[in-house]
N, C-alpha and C positions, 0 to 999 in steps of 0.2 A: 293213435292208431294201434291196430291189433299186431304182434306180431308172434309166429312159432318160433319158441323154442329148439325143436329139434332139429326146422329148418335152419334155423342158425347155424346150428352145429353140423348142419352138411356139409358147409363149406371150411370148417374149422373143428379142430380135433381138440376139445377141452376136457380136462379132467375135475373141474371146479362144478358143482352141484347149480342148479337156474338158480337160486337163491343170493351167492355168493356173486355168479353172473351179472346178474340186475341189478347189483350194489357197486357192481364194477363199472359197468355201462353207464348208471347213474353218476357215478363220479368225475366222468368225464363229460358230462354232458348230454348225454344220450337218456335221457331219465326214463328209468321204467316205475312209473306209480303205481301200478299195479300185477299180480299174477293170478292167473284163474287156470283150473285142470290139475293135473296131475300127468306124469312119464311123459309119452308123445306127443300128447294132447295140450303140455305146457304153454298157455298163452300169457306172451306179454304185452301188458296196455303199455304203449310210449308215447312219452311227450320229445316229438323231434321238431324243433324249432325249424322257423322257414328258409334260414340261413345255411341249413344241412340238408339238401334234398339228395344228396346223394350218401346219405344214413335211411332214406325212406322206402328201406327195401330189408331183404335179407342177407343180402352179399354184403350191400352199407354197413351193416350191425355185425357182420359177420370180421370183417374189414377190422374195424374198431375194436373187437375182441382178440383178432389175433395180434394186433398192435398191444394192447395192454398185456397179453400173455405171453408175448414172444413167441409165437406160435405161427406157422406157416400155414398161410389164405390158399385153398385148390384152388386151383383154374376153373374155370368155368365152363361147361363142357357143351357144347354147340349140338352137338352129334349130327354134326352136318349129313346131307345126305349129295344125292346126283342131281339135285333139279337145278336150274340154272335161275340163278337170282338176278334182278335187272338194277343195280346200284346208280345214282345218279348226284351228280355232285354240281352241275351247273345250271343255267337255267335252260340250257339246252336241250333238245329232248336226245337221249342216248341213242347208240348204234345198237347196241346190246339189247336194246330196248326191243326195238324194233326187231329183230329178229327173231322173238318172239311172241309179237304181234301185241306186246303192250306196253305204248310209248307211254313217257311220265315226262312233263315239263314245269318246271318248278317256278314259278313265275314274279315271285317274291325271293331272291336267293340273299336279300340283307334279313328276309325275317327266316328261313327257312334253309341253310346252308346247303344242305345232303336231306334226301327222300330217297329211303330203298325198298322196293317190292319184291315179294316173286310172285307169280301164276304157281298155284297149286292145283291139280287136273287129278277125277275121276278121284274123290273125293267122296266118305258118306259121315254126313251130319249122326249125330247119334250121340248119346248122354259120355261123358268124362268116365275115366275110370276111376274107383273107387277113390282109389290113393289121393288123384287131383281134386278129385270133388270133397273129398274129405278133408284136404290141406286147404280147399279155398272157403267151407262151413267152419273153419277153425276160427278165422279171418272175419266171419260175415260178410261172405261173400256167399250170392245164389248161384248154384252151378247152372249154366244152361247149357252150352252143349261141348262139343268136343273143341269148336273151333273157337267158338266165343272163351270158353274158360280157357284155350293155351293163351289168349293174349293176355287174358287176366293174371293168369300163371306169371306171365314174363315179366309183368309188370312187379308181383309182389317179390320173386326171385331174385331180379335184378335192377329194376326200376326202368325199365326202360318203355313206355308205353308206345304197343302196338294194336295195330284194328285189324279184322278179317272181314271183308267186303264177299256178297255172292253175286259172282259174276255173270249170274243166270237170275238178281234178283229181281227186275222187273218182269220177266218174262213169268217167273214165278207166280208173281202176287196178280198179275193180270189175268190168271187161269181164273174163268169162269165171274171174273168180279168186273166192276163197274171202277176203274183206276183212274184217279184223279192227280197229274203233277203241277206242283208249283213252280211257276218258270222261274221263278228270281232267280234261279242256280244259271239259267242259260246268259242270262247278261250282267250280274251284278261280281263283278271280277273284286278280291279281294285288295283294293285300291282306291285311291278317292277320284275323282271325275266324272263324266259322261258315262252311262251304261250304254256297253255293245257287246255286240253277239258274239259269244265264247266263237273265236277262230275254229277250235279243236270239238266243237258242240258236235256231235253225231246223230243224224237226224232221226238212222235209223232206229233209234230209239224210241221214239216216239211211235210207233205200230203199236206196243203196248200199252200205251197212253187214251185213255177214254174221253176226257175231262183234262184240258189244260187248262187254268187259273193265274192271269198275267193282270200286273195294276199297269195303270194305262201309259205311265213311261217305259216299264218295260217291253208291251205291244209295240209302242213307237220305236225303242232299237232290235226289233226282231227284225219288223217289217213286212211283207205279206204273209198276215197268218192264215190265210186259207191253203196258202203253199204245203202249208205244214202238215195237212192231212189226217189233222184230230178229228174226230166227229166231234167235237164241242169246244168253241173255245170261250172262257169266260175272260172278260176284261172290266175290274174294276177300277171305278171311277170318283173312287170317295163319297161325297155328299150330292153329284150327279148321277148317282147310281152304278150301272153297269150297260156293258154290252154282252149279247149272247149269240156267238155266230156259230150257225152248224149247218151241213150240205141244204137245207130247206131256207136258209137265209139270214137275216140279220136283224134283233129285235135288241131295242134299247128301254132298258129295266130304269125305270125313274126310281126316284128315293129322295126324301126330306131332311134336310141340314142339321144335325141335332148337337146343340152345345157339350161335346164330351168326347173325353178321350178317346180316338180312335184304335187306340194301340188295341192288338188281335183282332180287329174288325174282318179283315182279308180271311184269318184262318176260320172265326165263327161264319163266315160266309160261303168258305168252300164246303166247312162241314153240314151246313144245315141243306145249302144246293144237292153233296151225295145223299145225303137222308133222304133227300123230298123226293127225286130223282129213283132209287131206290123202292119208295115207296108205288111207286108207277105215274108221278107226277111228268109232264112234259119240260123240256129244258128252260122254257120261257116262264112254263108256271112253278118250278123250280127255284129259280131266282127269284122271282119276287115272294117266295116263300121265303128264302133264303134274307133278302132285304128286311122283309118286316123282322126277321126273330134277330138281324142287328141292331135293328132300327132297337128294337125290344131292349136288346144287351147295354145299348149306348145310352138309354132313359135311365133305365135303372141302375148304374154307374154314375149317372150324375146327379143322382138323387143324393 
């Protein structure tokens, strides 16, 4: 893994040249096999074994230099601000939470101890400033925007990995398009058993939803899918084909059994239905568009 030099030395006040550095690091462990750049631009290749992930940062390394140097590690500087953070430590969903209208319940808390959020509001996406975008090209890292690169940021800074979600982002991608979701998120709960219908699912969500795509155990713990109020819902059915129900009725898409891996069958099936669909195909002849170019994928597969 790549990491900055000067970054390092953010967090630690060294007097010792990157060369000296990396022979130092390596000594202990922490091996730098290589250096590329010059001044600020100082990058080190390191080999951090998987036993050290908390060397797999900047602060890690940083950490580890000020140990061999006797040298005082800064703090780490939060720069907190006034927005209210929704922290959650059980599997309960918070009080905190809820008061600002976005509850979190942890539903796994032996795999998952603590999950903490905030709502970030009135918000504009837009390219990184140079500095960050330059400190994550150092790395080989692509900058993409403001938000996506702070979690990148946080990750190579201190290791700690986080995600930025848009909270307007189905409403988004549904402008003007033809949006197709895949239900397994609505019933397939991180656990082993029976699939049923997330408790916490909100239905409203679905208004932005064009095309829903459910294999036919998950239809079965949904339960009335007309309720739902997709114009289209697809239900596959492996090597019995599909069903296709939308406000004009309900039409079952036949299909032939074909010796072969079915694995991505679902996804080459939703992708070819919006293709065909797009192209100005109707939902019935869609699908069975859709059936043959699988039917297609799964021969030549098991060729």
């Amino acid at each position: 893994m790549k990491l900055s030099a000067q970054w390092i030395r953010d967090f630690v006040d060294l007097t010792v040249d990157n060369d000296r550095l990396a022979e130092a690091l390596t000594n202990v462990g922490i091996s730098v096999e290589g250096i590329s750049g010059s001044g600020a631009d100082t990058v080190f290749e390191m080999e951090i074994g998987t036993n050290r992930p908390d060397a797999m940062n900047h602060y890690g390394v940083a950490r580890e230099a000020a140990a061999i140097y006797d040298a005082p590690l800064k703090a780490i500087d939060t720069g907190r601000g006034t927005a209210s953070a929704v922290p959650l430590s059980s599997p309960k969903t918070a009080a905190s939470a809820a008061e600002v209208s976005f509850p979190i319940t942890v539903e796994e808390p032996q795999l998952c101890p603590r999950f903490s959020a905030r709502v970030i509001r009135n918000t504009k996406i837009k390219p990184s400033p140079e500095n960050v975008a330059h400190r994550l090209q150092l790395l080989d890292q692509r900058p993409i925007s403001n938000a996506v690169d702070a979690t990148n940021y946080v990750l190579w800074d201190i290791g700690k990995p986080t995600h930025v979600f848009d909270a307007d982002l189905l409403e988004w991608l549904a402008r003007g398009r033809r949006l197709l979701l895949d239900g397994q998120g609505l019933v397939r709960a991180r656990r082993t058993g029976a699939l049923v219908l997330d408790a916490d699912f909100d239905r409203s969500l679905l208004r932005h939803v064009t095309v829903l795509k459910l294999a036919e155990e998950e239809a079965e713990a949904v339960g009335d899918l007309q309720s739902l109020g997709v114009p289209e819902i697809l239900v596959t059915e492996g090597p019995n084909g599909s069903t296709v129900i939308t406000p004009d009725g309900v039409e079952r898409i036949p299909a032939r059994w074909i010796a072969a891996d079915p694995t991505g069958a679902g996804d080459a099936f939703a992708v070819a239905y919006l293709g065909a669909r797009a192209s100005g195909h109707s939902p019935s002849s869609a699908a069975r568009r859709a059936t043959a170019l699988v039917a297609a994928l799964l021969e030549a597969g098991a060729q």
